[in-house]
N, C-alpha and C positions, 0 to 999 in steps of 0.2 A: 504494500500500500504506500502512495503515495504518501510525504508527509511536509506537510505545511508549517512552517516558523515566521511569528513575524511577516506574514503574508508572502511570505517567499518559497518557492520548493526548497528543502533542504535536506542535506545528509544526517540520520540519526547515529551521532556515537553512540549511543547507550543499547546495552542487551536486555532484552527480558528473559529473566534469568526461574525458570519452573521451581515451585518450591522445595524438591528432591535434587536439583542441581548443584554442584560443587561453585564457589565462588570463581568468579573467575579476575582478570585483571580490569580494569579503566569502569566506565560509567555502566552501571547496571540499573535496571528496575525490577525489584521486587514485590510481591503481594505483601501487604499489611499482616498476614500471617507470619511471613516470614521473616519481617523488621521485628514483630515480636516476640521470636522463638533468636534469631540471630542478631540481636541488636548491638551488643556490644564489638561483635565481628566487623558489622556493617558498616556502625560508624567509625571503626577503630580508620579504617581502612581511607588513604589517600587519593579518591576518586569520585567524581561524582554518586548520587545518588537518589535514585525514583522509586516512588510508590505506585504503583496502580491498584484504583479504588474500585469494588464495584460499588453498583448506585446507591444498594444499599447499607453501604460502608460510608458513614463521615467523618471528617477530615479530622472533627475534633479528636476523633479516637487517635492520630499523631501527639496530640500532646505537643510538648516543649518540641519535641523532633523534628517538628514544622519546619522550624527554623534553619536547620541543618538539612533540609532537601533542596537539589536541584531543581525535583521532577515532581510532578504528580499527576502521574494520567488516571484521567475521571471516565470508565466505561458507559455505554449507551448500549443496555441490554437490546432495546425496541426502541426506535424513536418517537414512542409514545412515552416515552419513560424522562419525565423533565427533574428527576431530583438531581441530575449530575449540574442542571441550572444554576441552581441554587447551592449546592458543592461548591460551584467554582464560584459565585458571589463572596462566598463564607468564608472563602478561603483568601480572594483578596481583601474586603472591608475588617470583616472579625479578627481572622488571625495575621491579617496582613503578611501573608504570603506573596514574596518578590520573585518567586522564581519561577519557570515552565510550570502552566497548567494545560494539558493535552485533552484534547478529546479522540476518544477511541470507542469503533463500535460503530452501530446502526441508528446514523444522524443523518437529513435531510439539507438539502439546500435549501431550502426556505426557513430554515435554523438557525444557519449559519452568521446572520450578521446579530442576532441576539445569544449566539453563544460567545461572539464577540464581546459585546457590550457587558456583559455578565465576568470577563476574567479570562478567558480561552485565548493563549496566543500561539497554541499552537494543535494542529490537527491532522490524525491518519485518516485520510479521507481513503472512504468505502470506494467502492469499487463504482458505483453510479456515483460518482464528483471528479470533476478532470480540476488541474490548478487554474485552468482559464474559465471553469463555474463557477472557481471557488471566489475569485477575483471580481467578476458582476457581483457576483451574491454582496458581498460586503461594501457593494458602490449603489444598490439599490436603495437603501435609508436615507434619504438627505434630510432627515427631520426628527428628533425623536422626544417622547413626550416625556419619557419615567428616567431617575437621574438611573446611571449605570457605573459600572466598576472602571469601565475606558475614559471616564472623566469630558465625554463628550456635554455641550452643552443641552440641555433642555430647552424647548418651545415656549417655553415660559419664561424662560433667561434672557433668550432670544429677545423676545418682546419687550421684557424691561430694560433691553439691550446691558442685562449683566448675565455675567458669566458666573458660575458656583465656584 
């Protein structure tokens, strides 16, 4: 799968690494099982390092460790499934989380520029999204009403001609 950084195609250093897998060297992602069966391994270790969440896993269950992540890919079982939404909201506002938040999984073009706006700067786009949909998709909003994590301005800001 392709994968989207920063709105750009880009090469993924990082492995995802199966929770019976032996460690291996440079940037890995591992499941939230396995950060907290191997934690002290993990972060002992001079490399980057990912989470991947399913949807029904939140963020908050990283604790302090937030902090010390690269990575957190937030799965999309169905993309009827909007709690990875809200995931990646929580994870920039609440815990203020600087680093990769991914989307992986079964997500929709018509999705794409509010999973934007929500915290997402980067994504393994499914097999139906080419980079040149991915690319429209996020230039179709030129308006938006609800404040977001991208710090775009509101319709109402707009108007008072201030900015948040």
């Amino acid at each position: 799968m392709p994968l989207i950084r920063n709105g750009r195609p880009a090469d993924d250093p990082f492995a995802a690494l199966a929770d019976d897998a032996p460690l291996v060297d440079g940037p890995v992602i591992v499941s939230l099982t396995r950060l907290r069966r191997d934690r002290e391994a993990l972060l002992a270790r001079n490399a980057p390092l990912g989470v991947r969440l399913k949807s029904d896993e939140s963020p908050e269950a990283l604790g302090p460790d937030v902090e010390r992540l690269a990575l957190v890919v937030l799965e999309f079982p169905k993309f009827r499934d909007g709690r990875p939404f809200s995931r990646a909201r929580l994870l920039r506002t609440r815990l203020r989380f600087t680093g990769e938040i991914r989307a992986a999984g079964d997500f929709l073009y018509d999705q794409l520029a509010f999973m934007a706006r929500v915290g997402f700067d980067a994504f393994e786009l499914p097999p139906s999204l080419t980079p040149e949909l991915f690319r429209r998709a996020l230039g179709e909003m030129s308006l938006v009403y609800q404040p977001g994590a991208d710090g775009r301005p509101t319709a109402a800001a707009l108007r008072a001609n201030k900015h948040p």
